[in-house]
N, C-alpha and C positions, 0 to 999 in steps of 0.2 A: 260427395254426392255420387248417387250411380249412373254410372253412363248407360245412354241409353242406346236402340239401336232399331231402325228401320230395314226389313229385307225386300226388293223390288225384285219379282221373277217378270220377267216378259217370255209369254205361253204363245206359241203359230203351233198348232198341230205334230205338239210333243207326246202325244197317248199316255202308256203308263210311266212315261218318264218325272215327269209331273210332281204325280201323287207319292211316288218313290221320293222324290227333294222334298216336297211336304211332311212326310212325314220322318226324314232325316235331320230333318229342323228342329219337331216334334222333341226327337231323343238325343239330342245333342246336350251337352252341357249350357247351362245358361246361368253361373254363376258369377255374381259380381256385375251383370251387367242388365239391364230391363230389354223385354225384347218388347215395341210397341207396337209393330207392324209388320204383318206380311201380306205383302200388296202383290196381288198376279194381278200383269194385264197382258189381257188377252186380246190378240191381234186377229181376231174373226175366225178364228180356229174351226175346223168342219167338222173334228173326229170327235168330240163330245168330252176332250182331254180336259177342257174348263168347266165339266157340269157335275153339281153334284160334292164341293170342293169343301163346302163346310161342314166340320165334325164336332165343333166348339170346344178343340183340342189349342189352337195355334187364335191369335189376333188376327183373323184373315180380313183380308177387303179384296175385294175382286171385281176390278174394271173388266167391263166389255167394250171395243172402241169398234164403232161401227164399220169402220176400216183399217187396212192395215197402214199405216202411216209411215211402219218402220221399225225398228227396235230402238235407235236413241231416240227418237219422240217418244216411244212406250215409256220408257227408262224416264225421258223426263216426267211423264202421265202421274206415273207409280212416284215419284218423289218429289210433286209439286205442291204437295199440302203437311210434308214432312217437318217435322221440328226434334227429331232425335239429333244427337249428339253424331251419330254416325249411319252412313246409308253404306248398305250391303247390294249390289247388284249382282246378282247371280241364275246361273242358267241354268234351267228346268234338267238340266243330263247330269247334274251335280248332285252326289250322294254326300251328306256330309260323316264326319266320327265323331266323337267324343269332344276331341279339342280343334274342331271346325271354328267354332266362332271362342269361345274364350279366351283362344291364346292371342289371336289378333286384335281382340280388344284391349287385352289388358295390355298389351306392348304398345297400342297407341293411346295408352292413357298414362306411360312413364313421364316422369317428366322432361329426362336427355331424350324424348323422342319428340317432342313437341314440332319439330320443323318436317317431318313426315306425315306428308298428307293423304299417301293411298297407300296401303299395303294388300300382300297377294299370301296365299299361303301355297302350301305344294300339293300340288294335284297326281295323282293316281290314277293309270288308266284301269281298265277293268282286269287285268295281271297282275297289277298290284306293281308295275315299273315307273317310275317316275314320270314326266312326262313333263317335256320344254315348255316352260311359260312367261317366261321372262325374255325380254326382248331391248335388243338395243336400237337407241334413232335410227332411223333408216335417212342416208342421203341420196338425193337421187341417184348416187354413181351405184349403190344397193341393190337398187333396181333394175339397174342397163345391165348387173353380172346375173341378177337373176332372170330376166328376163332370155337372155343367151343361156342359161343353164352354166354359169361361169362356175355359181356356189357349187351345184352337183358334182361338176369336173374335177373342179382344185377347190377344197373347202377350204385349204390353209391359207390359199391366198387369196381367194373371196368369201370371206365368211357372210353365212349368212343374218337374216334381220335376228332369229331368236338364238339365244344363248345356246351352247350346248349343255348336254344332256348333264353332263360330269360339274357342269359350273352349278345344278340347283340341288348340291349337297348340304352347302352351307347358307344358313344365312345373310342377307347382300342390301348395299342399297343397289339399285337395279334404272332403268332407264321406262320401264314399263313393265308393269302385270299384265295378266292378261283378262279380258273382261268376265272371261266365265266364272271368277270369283275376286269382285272390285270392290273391298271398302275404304271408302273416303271420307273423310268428316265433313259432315254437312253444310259447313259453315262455307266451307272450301269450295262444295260444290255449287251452291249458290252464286259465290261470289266471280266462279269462271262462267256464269248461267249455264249451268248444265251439259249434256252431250250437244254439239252442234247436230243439228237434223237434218242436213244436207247432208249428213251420210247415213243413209235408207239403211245398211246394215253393212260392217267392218268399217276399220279403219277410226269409226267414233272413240273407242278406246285408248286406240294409239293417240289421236286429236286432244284427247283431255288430258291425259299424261304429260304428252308436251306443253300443255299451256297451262298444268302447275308448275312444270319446271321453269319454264319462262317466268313464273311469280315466285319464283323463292321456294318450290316446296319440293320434298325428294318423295320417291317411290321404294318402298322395303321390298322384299322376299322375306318370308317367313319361313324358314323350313321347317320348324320346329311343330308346325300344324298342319294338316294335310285334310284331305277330302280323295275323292273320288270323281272323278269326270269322264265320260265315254268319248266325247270329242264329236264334231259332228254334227251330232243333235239332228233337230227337225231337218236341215240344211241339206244333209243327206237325200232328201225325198227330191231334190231337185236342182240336180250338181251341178245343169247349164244357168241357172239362175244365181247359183251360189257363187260362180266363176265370172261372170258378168258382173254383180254384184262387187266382187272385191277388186274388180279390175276400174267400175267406175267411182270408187269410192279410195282408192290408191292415184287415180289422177284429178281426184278433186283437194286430196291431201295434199299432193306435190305443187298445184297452183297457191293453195294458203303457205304453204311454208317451205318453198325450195325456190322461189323465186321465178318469172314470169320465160324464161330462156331454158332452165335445166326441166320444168314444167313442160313446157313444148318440146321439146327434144324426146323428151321420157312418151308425151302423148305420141305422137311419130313413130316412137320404138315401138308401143304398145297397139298399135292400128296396122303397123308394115311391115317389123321385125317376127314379134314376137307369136303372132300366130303360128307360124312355120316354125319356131323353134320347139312351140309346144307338140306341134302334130309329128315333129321329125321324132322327141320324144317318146312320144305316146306310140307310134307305130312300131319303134325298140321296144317296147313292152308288150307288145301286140294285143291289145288293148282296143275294139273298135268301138265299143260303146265310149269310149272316153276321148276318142280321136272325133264323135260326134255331137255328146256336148262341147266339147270344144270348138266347132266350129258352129253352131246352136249361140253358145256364150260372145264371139266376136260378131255375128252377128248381131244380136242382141244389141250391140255397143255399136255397130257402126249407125243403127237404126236410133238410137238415144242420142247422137255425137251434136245435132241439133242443142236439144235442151242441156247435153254437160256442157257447151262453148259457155252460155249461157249462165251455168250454177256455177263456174269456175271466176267469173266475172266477180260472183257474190262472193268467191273464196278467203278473200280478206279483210271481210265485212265483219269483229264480232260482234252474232245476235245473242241477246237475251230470247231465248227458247219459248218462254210463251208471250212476249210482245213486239220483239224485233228490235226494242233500244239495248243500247250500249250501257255493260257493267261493267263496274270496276275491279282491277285487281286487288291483291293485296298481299304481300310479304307478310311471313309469320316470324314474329318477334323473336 
């Protein structure tokens, strides 16, 4: 039977980056496998990046959500009425090539592959250099070096969360992909209910990854298939939102799965350390615009520190994504 394949884009005021993945889709290879959806949802976008998007070239369906909710909500939006064999999540700054989607399906349709439940392929930045996407668990100790600038310092003796650059030669199993090109098999995803939506944007990806591995299932690298990624993305337009963002969405992680001690110690760091080490940083670079989001983004965070006591409470609750009951796991045979 042919496998099939749903692709979810979540669209915030990506302009022509868009319709460029649109029609990279378009000209890809699609052999061997059904392509039955490609689903943008679009998070209230202003620049008119969403309008205008059907050319009756691609299966399009295109959510508008009256708010932005987030990205793993979008992501669940875009894959909550899904019944393909396998969901594509992928980000609007992603160009794809030729063997973008068929090399990764057909290797998750071997049979010695059957305990692989998300694979990534290699990303290219706009140079054409490879470009880190693979990442190992982060423990909180991960983060008390980064957050000191340890990993910068000494990388052999603090290595950082992502892999380096010379490890995404070969093919691997891997600890995590990275979301801007995440296929999973649907059955899989369902059954972990989705991306948790307690995390507005990052860190969702990392959260799913670990809780196939927690059920039995491993993460690939593909190198053998490649794309195009700018990196960045919409994100860009608003670095103090985007640095706030991953900073509250990395100690909402650490309360789920580092336990309620190395949790608080990590928040502490990230509230009284870590500021100053950023700006001590950032002023070696002389850098003022970036030494002002930065203090823009801890702001931001001490003004939220109310409601994350609060989400961090819920942090080892798993929800099902559009009801809030509890789903079951399941180990792959």
């Amino acid at each position: 039977m042919t496998p099939s394949l749903d692709i979810v884009i979540v669209n915030w005021n990506s302009g022509e980056q868009l319709r460029r993945c649109l029609e990279s889709i378009q000209a890809t290879s699609r052999d061997k496998f059904e392509l039955t959806r490609v689903v943008v949802v679009d998070n209230t976008s202003c620049d008119g990046s969403a309008d205008d998007l059907h050319d009756g070239t691609l299966p399009l369906t295109l959510i508008r959500n009256t708010e932005n909710r987030g990205f793993a909500a979008a992501c669940n939006c875009g894959a909550k009425t899904s019944h393909a064999d396998y969901l594509l999540f992928l980000n609007p700054d992603v160009r794809l090539i030729s063997n973008s989607l068929v090399e990764p399906v057909a290797f998750m349709e071997k049979p010695e592959n059957a305990k692989v439940g998300i694979c990534g392929i290699q990303l290219l930045d706009e140079q054409g250099q490879v470009s880190p996407t693979c990442s190992r668990f982060p423990t909180a100790f991960t983060y008390f070096s980064r957050m000191l600038g340890l990993d910068r310092l000494f990388p052999n003796l603090f290595p950082g969360h992502f892999l380096e650059t010379s490890d995404h030669g070969q093919s691997r199993e891997v600890d995590q992909v990275m979301g801007a090109f995440l296929l999973i098999r649907r059955t899989l995803f369902d059954r972990l209910g989705g991306l948790d939506e307690r995390f507005f944007v990052y860190f969702e990806d990392l959260d799913l990854s670990y809780r196939a591995f927690e059920a039995g299932w491993q993460s690939h690298y593909l190198a053998a298939a490649q794309a195009y990624h700018k990196g960045g993305g919409c994100s860009e337009q608003v670095k103090a939102a985007r640095l706030f963002y991953s900073l509250r969405s990395r100690i909402l992680y650490s309360y789920k799965h580092f336990g309620w001690a190395s949790a608080t110690g990590l928040l502490a760091g990230t509230l009284l350390v870590e500021p100053f080490a950023r700006l001590a940083w950032t002023s070696c670079r002389g850098s003022m615009q970036e030494m002002q989001s930065t203090l823009q983004a801890y702001a931001m965070l001490w003004r939220a520190l109310p409601n994350l006591i609060f989400e961090h409470r819920l942090a080892n609750v798993p929800q099902d994504s559009a009801s809030g009951s509890l789903r079951p796991l399941s180990r792959p045979e």
